[in-house]
C-alpha positions as CSV (number, residue, x, y, z in Angstrom):
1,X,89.8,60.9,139.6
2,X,88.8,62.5,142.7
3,X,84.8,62.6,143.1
4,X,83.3,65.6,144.9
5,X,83.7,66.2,148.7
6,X,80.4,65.2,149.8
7,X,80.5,66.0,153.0
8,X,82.1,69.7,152.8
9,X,79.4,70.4,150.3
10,X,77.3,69.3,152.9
11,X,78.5,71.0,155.4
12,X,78.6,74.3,153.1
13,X,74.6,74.2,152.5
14,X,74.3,73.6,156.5
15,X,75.7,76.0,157.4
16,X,74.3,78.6,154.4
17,X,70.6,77.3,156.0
18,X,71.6,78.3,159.9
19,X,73.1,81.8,159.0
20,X,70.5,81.9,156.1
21,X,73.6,83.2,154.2
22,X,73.3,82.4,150.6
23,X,76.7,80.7,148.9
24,X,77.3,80.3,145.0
25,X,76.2,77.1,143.5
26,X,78.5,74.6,143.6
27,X,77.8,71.8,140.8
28,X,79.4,73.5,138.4
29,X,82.7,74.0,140.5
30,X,83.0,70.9,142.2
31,X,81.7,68.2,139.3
32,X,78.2,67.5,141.3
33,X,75.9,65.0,139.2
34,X,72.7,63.8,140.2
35,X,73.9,60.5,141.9
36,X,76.3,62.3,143.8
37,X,73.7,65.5,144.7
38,X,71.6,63.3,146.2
39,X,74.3,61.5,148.0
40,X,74.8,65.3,149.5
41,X,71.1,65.7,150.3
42,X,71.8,62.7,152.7
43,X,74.5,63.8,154.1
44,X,73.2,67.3,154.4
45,X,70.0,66.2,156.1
46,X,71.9,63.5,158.5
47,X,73.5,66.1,160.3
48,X,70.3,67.8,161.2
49,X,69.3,64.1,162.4
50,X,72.8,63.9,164.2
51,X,71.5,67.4,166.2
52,X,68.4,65.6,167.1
53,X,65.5,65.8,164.4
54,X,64.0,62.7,162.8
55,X,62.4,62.4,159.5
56,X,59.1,62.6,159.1
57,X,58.5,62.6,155.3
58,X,59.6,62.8,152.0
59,X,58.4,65.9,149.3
60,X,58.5,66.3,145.6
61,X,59.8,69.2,143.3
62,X,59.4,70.4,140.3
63,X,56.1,68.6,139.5
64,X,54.1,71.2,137.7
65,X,55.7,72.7,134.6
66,X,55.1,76.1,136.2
67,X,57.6,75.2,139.1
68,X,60.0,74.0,135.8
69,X,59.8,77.4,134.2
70,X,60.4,79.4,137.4
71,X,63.5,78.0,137.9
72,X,64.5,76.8,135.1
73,X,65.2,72.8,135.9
74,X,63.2,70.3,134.1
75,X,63.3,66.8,136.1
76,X,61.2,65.7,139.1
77,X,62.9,65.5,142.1
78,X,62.8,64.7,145.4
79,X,64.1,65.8,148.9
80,X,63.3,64.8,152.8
81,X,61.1,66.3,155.8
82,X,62.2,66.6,159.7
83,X,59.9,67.7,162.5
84,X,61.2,70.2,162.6
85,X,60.3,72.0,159.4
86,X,57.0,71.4,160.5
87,X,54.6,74.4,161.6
88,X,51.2,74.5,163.0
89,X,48.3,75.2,160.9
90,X,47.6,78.9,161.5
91,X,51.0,79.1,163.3
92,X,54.0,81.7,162.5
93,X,57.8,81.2,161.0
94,X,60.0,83.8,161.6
95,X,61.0,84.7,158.2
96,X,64.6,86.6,159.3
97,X,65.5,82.5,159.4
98,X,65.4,82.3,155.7
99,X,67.3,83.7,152.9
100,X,64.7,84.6,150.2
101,X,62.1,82.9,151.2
102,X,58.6,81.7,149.1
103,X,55.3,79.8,149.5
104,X,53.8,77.4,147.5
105,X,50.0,75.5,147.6
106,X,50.5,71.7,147.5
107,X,48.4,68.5,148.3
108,X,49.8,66.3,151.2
109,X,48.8,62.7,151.7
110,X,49.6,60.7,154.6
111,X,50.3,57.3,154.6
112,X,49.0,54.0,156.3
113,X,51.2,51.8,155.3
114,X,54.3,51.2,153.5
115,X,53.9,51.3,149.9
116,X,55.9,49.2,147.8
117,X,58.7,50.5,145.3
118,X,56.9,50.6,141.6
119,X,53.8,49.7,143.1
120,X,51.4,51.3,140.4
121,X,48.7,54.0,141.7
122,X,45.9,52.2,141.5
123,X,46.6,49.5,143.6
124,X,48.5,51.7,146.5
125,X,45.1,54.2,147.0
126,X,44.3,52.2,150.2
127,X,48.4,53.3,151.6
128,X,47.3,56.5,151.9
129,X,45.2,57.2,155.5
130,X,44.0,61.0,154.7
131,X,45.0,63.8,152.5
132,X,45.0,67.6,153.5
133,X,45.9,70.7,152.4
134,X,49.4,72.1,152.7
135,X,51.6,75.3,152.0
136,X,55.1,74.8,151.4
137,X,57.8,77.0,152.3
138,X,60.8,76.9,150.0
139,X,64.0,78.6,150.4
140,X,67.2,77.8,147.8
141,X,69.9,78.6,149.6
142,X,72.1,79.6,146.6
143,X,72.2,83.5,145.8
144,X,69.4,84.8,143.4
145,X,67.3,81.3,144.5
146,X,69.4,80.4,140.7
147,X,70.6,76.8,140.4
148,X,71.3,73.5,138.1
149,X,69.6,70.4,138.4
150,X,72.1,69.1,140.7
151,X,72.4,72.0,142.8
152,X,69.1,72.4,144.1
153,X,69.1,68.0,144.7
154,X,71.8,68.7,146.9
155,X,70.4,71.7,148.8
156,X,67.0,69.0,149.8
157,X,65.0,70.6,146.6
158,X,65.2,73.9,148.7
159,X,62.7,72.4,151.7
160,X,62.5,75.5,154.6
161,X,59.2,74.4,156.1
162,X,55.7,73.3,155.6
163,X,52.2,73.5,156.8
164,X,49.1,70.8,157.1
165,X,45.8,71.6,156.8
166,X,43.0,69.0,158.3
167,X,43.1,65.4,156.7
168,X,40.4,64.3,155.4
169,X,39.3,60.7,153.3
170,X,40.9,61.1,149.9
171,X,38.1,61.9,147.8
172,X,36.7,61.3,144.1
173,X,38.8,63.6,141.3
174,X,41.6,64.2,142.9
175,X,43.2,64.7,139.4
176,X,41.7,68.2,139.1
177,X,40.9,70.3,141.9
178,X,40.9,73.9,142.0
179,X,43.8,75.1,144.1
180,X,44.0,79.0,145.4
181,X,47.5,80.8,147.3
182,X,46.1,83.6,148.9
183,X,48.2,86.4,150.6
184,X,46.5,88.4,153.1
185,X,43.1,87.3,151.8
186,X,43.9,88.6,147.8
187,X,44.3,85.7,145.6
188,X,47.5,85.7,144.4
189,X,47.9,82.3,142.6
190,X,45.3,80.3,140.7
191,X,45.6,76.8,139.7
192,X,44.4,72.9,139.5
193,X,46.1,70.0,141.4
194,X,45.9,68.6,137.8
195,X,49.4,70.5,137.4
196,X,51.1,67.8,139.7
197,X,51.9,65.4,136.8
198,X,48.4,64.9,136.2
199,X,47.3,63.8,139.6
200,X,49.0,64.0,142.9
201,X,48.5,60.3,143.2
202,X,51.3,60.2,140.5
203,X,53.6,62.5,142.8
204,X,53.4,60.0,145.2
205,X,54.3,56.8,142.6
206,X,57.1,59.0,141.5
207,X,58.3,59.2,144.8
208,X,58.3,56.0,145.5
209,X,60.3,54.9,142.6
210,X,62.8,57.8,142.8
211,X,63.9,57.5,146.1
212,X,63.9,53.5,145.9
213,X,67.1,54.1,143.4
214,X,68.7,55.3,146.6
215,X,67.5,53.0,149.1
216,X,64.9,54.9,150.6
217,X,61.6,53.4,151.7
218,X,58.6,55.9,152.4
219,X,57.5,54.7,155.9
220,X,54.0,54.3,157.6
221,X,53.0,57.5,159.1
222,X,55.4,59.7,157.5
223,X,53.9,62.7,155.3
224,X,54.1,62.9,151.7
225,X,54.4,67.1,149.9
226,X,53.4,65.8,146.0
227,X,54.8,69.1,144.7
228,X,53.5,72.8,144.3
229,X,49.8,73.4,142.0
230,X,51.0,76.8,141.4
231,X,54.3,78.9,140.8
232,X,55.7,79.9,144.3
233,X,55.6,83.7,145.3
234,X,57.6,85.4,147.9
235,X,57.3,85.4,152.0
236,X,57.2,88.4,153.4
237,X,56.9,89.7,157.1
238,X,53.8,90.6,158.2
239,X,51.7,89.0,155.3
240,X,49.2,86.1,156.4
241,X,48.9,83.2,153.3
242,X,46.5,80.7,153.2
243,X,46.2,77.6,150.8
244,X,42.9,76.7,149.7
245,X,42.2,73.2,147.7
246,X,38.8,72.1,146.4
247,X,37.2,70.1,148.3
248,X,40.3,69.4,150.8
249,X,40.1,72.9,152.8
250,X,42.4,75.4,153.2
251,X,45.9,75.2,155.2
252,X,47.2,79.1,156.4
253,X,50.4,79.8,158.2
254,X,51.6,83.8,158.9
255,X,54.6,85.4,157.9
256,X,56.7,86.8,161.7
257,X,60.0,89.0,161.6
């Protein structure tokens, strides 16, 4: 039996990102399990590294049952970073690059060494240098942002960009932090980093272990998105949003046309 064409999948979802042209999901169609999705992510992220980016991280999805619900997926997951996804703390993205574009307030840790697969949370605290603030800009590029399980793995859990707030030591009760989205200073989410598994810390031992089963080691430096506190809500142009944890500060990035 013939298994799905990895790289023209691949290639599909590139090229759905750079027009910001959404295309019908494509598990369902072509046979796409998880194994093979994330085989696709690879692939898919590769040939941004073949035009010159370089990783810089790994992030988490669908860590707070909020996230879950919203689009309707029920499994952790996890996708990669590049530099180039990266923008400035108080910086801009041009939101005519993205297809239906949304923010979400999440906790960031950085690490300082390289932690080791299954290494249990407790023991890998001193891997992380600093932990900061961050917004998250996710962008599915499937139409109505409506996917399976496999569909969004393949599209790199719907990364688009993110933001970093200051670091800062990693302090006491990190469990349960209030965590605030605002959108042009109104308050338009409300939650607790208690809705990333319990503790970010977990996001990060989850991480570990998940993308161990495909070979992939978290490395020192690199930054490390444990997943969204709150639902995400949309991007648009003009608006300024700004993610404030307890505690951690607040990261802010506006919205350009």
């Amino acid at each position: 039996m013939i298994g799905p064409d990895i790289a023209g999948i691949a290639a599909t979802l590139d090229r759905a990102a750079d027009t910001a042209t959404a295309v019908p999901q494509v598990a369902a169609e072509t046979g796409l399990d998880v194994d093979a999705a994330y085989a696709v992510q690879a692939a898919l992220v590769q040939r941004r590294l073949d035009r010159g980016e370089r990783l810089v991280g790994l992030k988490m999805g669908l860590t707070s049952k909020a996230k879950m619900a919203q689009v309707g997926v029920d499994e952790v997951i996890w996708g990669r970073l590049t530099d180039m996804m990266r923008v400035p703390d108080g910086g801009t993205v041009d939101v005519t690059g993205y297809i239906h574009p949304r923010v979400e307030p999440e906790v960031a840790f950085l690490l300082d060494r390289l932690p080791e697969p299954g290494e249990p949370v407790g023991d890998f605290t001193d891997a992380v240098r600093a932990v900061a603030p961050a917004i998250e800009l996710i962008d599915s590029r499937y139409a109505n942002f409506a996917f399976s399980l496999p569909d969004v793995i393949a599209d790199n859990t719907s990364a688009g960009a993110f933001v970093i707030g200051p670091w800062s030591p990693v302090p006491d009760g990190l469990e349960n932090l209030g965590v605030l989205l605002e959108v042009d200073g109104r308050v338009a989410q409300v939650g607790s980093t208690a809705a990333i598994l319990g503790d970010p810390r977990r996001a990060l031992d989850e991480g570990i272990r998940l993308a161990g089963r495909h070979g992939v080691r978290l490395q020192e430096g690199w930054v490390f998105l444990a997943g969204a506190a709150t639902a995400a809500v949309p991007l648009r142009a003009g608006v300024r949003v700004r993610a404030v944890v307890e505690k951690l500060g607040g990261a802010s990035v506006r919205a350009g046309s």
